[in-house]
LUMNUNU-281407 format. One record per residue: residue number from 1; residue in three letters; x, y, z of N, C-alpha, C in turn. Coordinates in steps of 0.1 Angstrom, whole numbers. Example, Ala and Ser with C-alpha at 12.3 -4.5 7.8 and 13.67 -1.06 7.14 Angstrom:
2
n; res; n.x; n.y; n.z; ca.x; ca.y; ca.z; c.x; c.y; c.z
1; ala; 132; -57; 78; 123; -45; 78; 132; -33; 78
2; ser; 128; -22; 71; 137; -11; 71; 129; 0; 79
//
This chain:
329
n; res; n.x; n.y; n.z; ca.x; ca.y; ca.z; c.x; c.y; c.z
1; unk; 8; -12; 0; 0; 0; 0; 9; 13; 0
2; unk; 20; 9; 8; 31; 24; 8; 35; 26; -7
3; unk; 38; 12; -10; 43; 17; -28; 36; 20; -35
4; unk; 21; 19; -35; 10; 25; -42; 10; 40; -38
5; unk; 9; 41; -28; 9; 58; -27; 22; 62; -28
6; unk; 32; 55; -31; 44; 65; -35; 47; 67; -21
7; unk; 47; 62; -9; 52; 71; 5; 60; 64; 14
8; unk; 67; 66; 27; 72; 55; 34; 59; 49; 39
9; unk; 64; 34; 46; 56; 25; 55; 55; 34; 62
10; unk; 61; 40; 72; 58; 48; 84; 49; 58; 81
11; unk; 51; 66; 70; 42; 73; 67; 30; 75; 59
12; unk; 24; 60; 52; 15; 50; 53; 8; 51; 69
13; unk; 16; 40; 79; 8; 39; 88; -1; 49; 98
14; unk; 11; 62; 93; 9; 74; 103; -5; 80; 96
15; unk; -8; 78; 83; -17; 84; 75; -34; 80; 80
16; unk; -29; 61; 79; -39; 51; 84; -51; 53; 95
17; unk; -39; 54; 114; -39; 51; 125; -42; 70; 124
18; unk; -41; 78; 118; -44; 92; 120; -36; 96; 134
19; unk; -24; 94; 135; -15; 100; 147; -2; 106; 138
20; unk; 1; 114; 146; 15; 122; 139; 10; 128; 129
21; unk; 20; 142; 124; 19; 147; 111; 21; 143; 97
22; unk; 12; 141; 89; 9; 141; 78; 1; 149; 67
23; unk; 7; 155; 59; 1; 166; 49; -9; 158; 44
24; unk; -23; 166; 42; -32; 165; 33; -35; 155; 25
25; unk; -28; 164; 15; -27; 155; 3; -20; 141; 4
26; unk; -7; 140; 14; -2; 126; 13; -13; 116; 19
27; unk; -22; 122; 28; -35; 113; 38; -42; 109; 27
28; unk; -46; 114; 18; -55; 113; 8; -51; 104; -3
29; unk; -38; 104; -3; -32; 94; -13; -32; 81; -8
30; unk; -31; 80; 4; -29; 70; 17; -42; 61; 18
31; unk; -53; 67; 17; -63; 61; 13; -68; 59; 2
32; unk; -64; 63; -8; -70; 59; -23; -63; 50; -24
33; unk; -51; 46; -20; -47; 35; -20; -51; 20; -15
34; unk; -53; 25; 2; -61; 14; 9; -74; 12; 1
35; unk; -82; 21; -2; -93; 15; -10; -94; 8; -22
36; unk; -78; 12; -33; -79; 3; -40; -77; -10; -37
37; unk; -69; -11; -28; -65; -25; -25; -75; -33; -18
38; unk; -82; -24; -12; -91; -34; -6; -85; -36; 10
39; unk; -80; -25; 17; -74; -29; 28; -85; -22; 38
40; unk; -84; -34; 49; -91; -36; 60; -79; -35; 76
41; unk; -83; -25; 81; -72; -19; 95; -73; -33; 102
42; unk; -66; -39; 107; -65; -50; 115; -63; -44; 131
43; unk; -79; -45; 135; -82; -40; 149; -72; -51; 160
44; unk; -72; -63; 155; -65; -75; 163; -54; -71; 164
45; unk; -44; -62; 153; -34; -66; 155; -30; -52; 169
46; unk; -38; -44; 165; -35; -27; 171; -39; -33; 186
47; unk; -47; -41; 190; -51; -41; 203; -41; -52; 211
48; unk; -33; -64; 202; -22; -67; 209; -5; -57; 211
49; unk; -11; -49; 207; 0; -36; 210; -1; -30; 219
50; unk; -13; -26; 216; -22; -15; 229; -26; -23; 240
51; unk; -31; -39; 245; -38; -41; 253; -50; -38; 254
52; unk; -57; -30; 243; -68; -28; 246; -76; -35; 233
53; unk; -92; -41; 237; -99; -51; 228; -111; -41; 225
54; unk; -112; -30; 228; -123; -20; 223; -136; -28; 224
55; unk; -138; -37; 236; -151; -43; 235; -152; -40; 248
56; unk; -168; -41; 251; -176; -41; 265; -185; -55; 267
57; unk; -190; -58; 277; -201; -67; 277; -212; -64; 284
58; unk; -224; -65; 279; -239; -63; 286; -247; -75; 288
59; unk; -246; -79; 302; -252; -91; 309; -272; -83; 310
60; unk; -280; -94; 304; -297; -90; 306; -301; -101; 310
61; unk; -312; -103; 315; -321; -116; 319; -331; -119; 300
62; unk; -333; -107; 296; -344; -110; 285; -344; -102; 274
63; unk; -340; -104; 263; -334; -97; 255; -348; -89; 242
64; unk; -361; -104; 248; -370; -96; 240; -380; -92; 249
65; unk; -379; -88; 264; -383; -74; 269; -379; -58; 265
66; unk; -390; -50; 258; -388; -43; 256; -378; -34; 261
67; unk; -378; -33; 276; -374; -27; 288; -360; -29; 283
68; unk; -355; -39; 280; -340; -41; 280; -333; -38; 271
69; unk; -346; -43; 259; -340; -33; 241; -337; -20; 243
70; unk; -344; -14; 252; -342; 2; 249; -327; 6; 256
71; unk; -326; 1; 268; -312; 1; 276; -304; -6; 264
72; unk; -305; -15; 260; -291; -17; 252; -289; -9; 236
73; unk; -299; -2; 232; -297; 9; 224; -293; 19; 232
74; unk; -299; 26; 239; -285; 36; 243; -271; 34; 251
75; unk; -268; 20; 252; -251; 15; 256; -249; 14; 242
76; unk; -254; 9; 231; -246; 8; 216; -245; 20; 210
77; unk; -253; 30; 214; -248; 44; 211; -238; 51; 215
78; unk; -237; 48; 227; -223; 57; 235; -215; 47; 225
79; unk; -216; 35; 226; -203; 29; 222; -200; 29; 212
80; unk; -209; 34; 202; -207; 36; 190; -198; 47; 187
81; unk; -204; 60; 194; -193; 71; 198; -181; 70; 199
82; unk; -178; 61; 211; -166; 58; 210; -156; 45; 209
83; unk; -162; 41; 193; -157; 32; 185; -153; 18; 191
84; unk; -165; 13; 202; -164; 3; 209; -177; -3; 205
85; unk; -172; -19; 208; -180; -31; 202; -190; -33; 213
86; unk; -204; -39; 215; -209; -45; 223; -210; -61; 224
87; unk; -209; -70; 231; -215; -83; 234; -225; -80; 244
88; unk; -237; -90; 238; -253; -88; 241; -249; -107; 248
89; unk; -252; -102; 262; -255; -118; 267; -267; -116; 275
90; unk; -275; -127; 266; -289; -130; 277; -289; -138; 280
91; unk; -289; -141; 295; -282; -151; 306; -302; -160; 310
92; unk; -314; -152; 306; -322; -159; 314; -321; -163; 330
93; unk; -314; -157; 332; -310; -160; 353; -306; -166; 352
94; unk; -301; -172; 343; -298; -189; 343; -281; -193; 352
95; unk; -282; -197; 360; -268; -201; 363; -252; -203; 350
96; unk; -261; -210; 347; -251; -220; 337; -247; -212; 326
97; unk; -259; -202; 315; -257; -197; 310; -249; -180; 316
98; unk; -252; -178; 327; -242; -167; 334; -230; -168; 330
99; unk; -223; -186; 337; -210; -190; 339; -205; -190; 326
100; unk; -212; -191; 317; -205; -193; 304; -202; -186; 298
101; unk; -214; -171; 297; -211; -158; 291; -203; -150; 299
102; unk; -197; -154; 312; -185; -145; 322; -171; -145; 316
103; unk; -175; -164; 316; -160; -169; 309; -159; -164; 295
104; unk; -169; -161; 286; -166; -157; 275; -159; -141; 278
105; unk; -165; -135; 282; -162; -121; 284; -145; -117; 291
106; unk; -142; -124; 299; -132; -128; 301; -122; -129; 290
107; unk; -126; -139; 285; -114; -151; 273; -114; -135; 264
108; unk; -125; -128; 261; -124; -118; 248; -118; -104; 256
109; unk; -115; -106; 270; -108; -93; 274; -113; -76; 272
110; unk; -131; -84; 278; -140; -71; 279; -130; -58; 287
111; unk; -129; -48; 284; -127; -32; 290; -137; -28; 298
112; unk; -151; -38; 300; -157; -35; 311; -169; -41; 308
113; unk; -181; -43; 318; -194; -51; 320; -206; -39; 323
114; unk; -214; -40; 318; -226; -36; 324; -238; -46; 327
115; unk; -243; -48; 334; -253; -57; 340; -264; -49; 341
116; unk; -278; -57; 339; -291; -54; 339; -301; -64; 352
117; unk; -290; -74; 352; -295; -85; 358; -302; -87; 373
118; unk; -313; -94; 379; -314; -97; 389; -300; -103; 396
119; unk; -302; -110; 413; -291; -114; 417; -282; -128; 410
120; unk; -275; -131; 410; -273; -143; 404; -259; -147; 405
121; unk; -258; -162; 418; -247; -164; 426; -231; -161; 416
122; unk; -232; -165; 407; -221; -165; 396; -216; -151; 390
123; unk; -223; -146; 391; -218; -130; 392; -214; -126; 403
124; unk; -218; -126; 414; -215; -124; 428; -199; -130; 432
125; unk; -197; -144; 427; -187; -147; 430; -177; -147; 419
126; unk; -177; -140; 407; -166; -135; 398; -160; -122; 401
127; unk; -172; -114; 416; -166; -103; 415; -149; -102; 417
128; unk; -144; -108; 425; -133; -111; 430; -123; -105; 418
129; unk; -129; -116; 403; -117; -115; 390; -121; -104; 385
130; unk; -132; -102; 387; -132; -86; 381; -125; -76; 391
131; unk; -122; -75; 401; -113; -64; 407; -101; -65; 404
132; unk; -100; -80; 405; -83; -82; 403; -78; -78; 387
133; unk; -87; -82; 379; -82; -77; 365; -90; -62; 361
134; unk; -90; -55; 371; -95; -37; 371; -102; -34; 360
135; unk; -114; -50; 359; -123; -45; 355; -139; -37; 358
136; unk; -140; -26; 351; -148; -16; 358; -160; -28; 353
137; unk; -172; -27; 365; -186; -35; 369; -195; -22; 366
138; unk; -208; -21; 355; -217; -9; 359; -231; -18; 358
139; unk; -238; -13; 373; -254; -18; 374; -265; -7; 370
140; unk; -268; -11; 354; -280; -1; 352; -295; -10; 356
141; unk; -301; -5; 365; -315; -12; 366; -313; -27; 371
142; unk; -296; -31; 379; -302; -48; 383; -299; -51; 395
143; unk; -293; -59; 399; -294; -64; 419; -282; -51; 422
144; unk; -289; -47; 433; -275; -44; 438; -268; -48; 451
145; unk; -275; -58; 450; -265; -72; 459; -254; -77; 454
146; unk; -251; -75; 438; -237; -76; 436; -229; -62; 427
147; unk; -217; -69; 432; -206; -57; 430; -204; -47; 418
148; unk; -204; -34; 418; -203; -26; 406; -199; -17; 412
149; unk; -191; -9; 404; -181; 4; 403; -191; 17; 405
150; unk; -203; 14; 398; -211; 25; 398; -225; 20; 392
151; unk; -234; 29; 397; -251; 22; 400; -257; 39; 389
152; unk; -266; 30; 380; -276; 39; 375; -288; 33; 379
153; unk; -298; 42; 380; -311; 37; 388; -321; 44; 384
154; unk; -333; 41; 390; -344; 55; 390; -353; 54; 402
155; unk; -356; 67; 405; -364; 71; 417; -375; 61; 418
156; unk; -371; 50; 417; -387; 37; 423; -395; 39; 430
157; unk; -389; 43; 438; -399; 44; 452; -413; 58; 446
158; unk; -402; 68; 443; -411; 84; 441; -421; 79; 427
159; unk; -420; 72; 421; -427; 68; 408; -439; 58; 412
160; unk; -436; 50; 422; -450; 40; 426; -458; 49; 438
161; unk; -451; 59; 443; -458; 67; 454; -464; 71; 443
162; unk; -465; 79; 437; -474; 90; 424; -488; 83; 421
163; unk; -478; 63; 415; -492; 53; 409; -500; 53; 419
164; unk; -500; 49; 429; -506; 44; 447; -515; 57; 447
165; unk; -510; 65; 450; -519; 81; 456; -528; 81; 442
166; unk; -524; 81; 426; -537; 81; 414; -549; 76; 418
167; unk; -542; 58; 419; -560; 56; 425; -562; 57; 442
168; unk; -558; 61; 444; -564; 68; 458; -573; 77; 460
169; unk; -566; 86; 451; -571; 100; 446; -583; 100; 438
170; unk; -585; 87; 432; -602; 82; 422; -609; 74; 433
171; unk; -601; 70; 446; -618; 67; 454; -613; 52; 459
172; unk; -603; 47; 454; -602; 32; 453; -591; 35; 466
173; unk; -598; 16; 471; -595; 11; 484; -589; -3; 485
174; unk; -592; -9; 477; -591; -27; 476; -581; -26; 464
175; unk; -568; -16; 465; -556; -18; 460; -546; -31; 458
176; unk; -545; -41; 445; -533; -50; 445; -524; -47; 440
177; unk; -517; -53; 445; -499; -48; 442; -492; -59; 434
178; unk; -490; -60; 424; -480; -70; 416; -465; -72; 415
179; unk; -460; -74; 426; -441; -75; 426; -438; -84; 421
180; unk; -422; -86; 423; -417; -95; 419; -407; -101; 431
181; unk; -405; -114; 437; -400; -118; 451; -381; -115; 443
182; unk; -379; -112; 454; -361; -111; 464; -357; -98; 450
183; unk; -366; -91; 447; -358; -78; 432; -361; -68; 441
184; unk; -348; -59; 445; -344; -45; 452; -353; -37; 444
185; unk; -353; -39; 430; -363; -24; 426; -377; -27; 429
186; unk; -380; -38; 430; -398; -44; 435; -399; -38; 446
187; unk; -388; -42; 454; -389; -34; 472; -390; -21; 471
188; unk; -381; -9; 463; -385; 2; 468; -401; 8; 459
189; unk; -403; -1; 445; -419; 3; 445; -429; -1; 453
190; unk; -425; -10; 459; -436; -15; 474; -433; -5; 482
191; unk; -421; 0; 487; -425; 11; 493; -428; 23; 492
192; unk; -427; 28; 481; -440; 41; 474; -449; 36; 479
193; unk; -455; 24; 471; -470; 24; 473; -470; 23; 488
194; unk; -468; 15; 495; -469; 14; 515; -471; 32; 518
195; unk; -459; 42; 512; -463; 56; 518; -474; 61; 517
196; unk; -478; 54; 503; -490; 63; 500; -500; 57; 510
197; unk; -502; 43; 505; -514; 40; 516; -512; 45; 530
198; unk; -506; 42; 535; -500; 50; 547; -510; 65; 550
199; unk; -504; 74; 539; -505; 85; 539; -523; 85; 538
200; unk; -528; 80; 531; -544; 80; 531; -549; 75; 541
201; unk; -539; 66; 552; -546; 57; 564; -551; 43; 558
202; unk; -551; 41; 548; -555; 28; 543; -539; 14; 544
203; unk; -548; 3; 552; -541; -4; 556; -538; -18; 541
204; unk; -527; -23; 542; -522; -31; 533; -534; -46; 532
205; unk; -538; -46; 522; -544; -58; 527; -540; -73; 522
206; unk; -530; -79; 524; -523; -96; 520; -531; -100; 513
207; unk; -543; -99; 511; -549; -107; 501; -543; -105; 484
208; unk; -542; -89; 488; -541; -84; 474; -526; -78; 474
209; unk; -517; -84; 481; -505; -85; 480; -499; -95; 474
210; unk; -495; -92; 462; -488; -106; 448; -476; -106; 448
211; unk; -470; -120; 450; -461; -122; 444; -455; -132; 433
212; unk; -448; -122; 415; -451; -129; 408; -432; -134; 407
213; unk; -432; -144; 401; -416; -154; 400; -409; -143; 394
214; unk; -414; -138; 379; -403; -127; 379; -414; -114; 367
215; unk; -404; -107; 361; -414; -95; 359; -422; -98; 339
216; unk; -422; -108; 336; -428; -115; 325; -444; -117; 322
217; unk; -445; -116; 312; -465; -112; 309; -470; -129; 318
218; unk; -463; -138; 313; -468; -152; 320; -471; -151; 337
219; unk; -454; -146; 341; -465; -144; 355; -469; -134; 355
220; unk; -478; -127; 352; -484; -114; 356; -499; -123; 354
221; unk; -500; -127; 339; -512; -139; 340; -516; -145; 345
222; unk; -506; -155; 352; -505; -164; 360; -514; -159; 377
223; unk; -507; -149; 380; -509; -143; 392; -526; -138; 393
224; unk; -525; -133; 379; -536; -123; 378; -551; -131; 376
225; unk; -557; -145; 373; -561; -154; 373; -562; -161; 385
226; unk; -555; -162; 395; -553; -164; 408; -563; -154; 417
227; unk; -559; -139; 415; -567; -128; 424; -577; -128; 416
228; unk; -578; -135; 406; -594; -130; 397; -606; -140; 400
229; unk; -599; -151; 407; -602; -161; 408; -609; -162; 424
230; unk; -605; -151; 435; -609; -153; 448; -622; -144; 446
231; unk; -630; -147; 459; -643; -139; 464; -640; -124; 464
232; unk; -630; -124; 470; -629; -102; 473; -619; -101; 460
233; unk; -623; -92; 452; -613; -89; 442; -611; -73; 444
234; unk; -602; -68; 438; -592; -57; 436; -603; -49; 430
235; unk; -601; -37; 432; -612; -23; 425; -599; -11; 415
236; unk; -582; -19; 418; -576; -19; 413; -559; -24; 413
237; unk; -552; -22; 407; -540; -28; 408; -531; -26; 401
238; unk; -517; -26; 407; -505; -19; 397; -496; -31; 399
239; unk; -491; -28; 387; -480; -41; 381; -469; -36; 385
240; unk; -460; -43; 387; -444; -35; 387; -433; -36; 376
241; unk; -439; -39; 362; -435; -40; 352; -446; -40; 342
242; unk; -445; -33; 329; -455; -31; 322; -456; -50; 312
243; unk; -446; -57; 312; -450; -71; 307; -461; -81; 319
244; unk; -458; -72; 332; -467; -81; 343; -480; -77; 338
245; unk; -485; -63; 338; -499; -58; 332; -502; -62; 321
246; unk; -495; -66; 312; -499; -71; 299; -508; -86; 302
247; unk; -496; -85; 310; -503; -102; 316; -516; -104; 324
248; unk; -519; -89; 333; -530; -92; 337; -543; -90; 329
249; unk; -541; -80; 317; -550; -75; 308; -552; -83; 298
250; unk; -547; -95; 300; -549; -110; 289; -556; -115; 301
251; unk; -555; -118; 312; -570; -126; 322; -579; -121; 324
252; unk; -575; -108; 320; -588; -95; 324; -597; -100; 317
253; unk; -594; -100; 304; -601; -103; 293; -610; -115; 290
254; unk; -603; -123; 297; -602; -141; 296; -620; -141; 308
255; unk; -616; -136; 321; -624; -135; 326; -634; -121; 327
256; unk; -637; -119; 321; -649; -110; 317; -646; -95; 325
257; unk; -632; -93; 329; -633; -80; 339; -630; -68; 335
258; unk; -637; -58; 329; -628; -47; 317; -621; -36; 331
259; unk; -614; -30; 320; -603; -23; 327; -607; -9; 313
260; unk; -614; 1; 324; -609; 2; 334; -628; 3; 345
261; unk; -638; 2; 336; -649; -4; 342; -650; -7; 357
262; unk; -643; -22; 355; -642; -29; 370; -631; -28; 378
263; unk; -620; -28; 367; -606; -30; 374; -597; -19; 368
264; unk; -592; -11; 376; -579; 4; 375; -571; -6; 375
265; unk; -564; -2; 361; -548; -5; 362; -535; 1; 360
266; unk; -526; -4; 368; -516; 7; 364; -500; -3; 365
267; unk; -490; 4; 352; -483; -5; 351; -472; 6; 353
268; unk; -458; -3; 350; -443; 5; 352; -434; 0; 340
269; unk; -428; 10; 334; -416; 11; 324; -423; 19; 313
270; unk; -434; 16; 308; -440; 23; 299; -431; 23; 283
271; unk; -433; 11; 277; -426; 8; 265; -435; 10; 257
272; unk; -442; 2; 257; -459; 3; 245; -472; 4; 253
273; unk; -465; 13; 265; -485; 16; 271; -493; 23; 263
274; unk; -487; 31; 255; -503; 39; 247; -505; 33; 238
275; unk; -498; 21; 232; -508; 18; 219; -517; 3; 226
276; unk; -514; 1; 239; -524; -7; 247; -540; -8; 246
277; unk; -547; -11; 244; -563; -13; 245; -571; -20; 258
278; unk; -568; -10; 267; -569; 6; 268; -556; 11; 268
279; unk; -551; 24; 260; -539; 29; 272; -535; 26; 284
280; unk; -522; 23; 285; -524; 19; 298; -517; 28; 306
281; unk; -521; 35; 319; -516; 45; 328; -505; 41; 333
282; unk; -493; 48; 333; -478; 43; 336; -470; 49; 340
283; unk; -458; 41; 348; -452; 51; 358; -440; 46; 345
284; unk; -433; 60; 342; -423; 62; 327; -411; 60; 337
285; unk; -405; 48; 330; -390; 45; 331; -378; 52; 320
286; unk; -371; 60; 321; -367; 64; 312; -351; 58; 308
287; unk; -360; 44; 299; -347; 33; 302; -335; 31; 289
288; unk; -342; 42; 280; -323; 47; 268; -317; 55; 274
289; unk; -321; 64; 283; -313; 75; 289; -306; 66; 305
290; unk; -312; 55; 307; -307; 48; 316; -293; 40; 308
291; unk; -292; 36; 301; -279; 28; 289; -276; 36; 287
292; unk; -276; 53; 279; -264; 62; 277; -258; 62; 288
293; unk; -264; 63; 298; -258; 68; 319; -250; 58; 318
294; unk; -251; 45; 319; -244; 31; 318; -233; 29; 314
295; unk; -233; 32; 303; -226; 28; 290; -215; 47; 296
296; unk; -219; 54; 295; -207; 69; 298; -204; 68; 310
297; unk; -208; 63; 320; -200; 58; 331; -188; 48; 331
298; unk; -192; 38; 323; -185; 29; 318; -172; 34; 312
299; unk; -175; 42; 301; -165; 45; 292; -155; 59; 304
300; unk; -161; 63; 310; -152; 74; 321; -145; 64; 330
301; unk; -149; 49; 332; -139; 44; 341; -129; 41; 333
302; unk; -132; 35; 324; -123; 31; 312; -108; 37; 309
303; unk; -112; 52; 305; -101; 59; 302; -97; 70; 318
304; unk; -106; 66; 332; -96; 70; 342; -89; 60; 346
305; unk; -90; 49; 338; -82; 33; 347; -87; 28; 361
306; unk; -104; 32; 358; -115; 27; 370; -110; 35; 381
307; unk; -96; 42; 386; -96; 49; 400; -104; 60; 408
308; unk; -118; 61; 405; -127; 74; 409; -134; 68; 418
309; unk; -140; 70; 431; -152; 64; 439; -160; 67; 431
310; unk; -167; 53; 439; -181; 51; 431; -191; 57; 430
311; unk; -196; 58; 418; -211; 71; 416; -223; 65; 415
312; unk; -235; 68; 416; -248; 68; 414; -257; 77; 401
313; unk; -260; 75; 400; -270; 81; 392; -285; 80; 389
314; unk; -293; 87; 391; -305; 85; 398; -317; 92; 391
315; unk; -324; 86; 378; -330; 92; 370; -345; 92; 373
316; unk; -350; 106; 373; -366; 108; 377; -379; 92; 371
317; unk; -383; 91; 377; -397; 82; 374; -410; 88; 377
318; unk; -416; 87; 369; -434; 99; 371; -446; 93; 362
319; unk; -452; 92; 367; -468; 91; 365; -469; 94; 351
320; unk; -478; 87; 343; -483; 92; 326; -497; 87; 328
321; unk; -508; 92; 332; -523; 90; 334; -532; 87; 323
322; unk; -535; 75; 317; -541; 75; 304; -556; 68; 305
323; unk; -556; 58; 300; -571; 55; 301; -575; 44; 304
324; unk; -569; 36; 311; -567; 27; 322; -569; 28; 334
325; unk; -575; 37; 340; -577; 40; 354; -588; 47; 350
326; unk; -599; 51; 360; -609; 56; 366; -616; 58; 376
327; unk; -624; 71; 384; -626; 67; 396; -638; 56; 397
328; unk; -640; 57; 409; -648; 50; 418; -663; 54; 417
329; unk; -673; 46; 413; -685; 57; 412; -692; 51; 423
//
């Protein structure tokens, strides 16, 4: 390629790699060349020089929840920015599949992890190799029972206080609550809603306290067929993920209960609540702006060599009132 442009190797590569001075015109020659030839920059070879593999990894439980498509478009944007690769592992909780995509991420000599994940022992116990090989950990939206450099999040709690107090505020009393067992973000939307009722004087009532396996339309169905199924039912009820309300607005259906008629609903993340039938009223997760946060935290440990205390980041959650709820007549 040097002899094609008439130039030295060195000044070839300096043209290539865009470091050092090189005139114009010889850059320009430098490339009409590589393009005749058909040359392709060998990233492999530059990163056994550098040590660096210009890749990240993003651990998710469910890759065709919406919730998690939108987080990993805004981590492939940042990284796009700055000319870094992503690996997408969807582990399903799964133990096995965890262990496998760790070791992968490892063997490929990730520059760093972002996790989405609930808890999950095998993460917990790699933290160790991740410190020792200073690799930076970022938790956008997953346990924070295991180890990360830095936490992006959202106001949970202040976002289900808002849903709780809506139907309060329309008259309704026989509130169910749809979580998800041992998930930190389920806890602090349980405790929104607990302030609010609190705050009205209305007491919790177990009946209409759910717990679903994880935040998926199946159990939200599953669950929701269960409370539809007892003598005292709900006059309303919030999901803690908008795939759980999907799920209950398939039994809704199934058993004759419209929404928002008989049953107020209210869901959380808000991916496709308004093209829902009905709209569905939702507390907005704002979960691409949660992945750029991720993913630029990420890339600031990167190029400080991870040495900064650890940061938070803590993005607003609020109420979108649509047509899914109603009061009380």
């Amino acid at each position: 390629m040097a002899r094609e442009a008439g130039v030295s190797v060195a000044t070839a590569s300096r043209a290539l790699a865009r470091y050092g001075y090189v005139k114009e015109e010889t850059r320009e020659k430098v490339l009409a060349a590589a393009k005749k030839l058909n040359y392709q920059y060998n990233v492999v070879a530059k990163n056994l020089r550098t040590s660096k593999t210009t890749t990240i990894g993003y651990l998710l439980p469910d890759i065709t929840n919406p919730f998690y498509s939108r987080i990993v478009r805004g981590i492939q944007d940042v990284a796009f920015e700055e000319e870094y690769n992503v690996i997408i592992c969807n582990n399903d909780n799964d133990i096995l599949k965890t262990e496998r995509f760790v070791k992968m991420l490892l063997r490929h000599r990730v520059e760093g992890i972002i996790y989405s994940t609930p808890y999950n022992q095998v993460l917990n116990d790699m933290c160790d190799t991740f410190k020792k090989q200073e690799i930076p950990v970022i938790n956008c939206y997953g346990s924070t029972r295991l180890c990360a450099s830095d936490v992006v999040t959202g106001d949970a709690e202040k976002g289900c206080y808002q849903a709780a107090r809506h139907l309060l505020e329309l008259g309704h009393r026989r509130i169910a609550i749809l979580r998800v067992k041992e998930s930190g973000v389920s806890n602090r939307r349980f405790e929104g809603c607990r302030k609010a009722l609190e705050d009205f004087g209305v007491e919790i009532d177990p009946r209409f306290l759910v717990d679903a396996e994880d935040f998926s339309q199946e159990s939200g169905y599953l669950q929701a067929k269960i409370l539809f199924s007892s003598p005292q039912k709900p006059t309303a009820l919030i999901a803690f993920s908008e795939q759980l309300a999907i799920g209950v607005l398939k039994a809704a259906r199934e058993d004759g209960i419209k929404v928002p008629e008989d049953l107020s609903l209210v869901g959380v993340d808000d991916i496709i609540a308004e093209l829902l039938e009905p709209p569905l009223t939702s507390v907005v997760i704002p979960t691409y702006e949660a992945g750029r946060a991720a993913a630029s935290l990420l890339f600031s440990r990167i190029k400080e060599e991870n040495s900064s205390p650890p940061r938070e980041v803590v993005l607003e959650e609020k109420l979108v009132v649509r047509k899914s709820t109603r009061g009380r007549v």
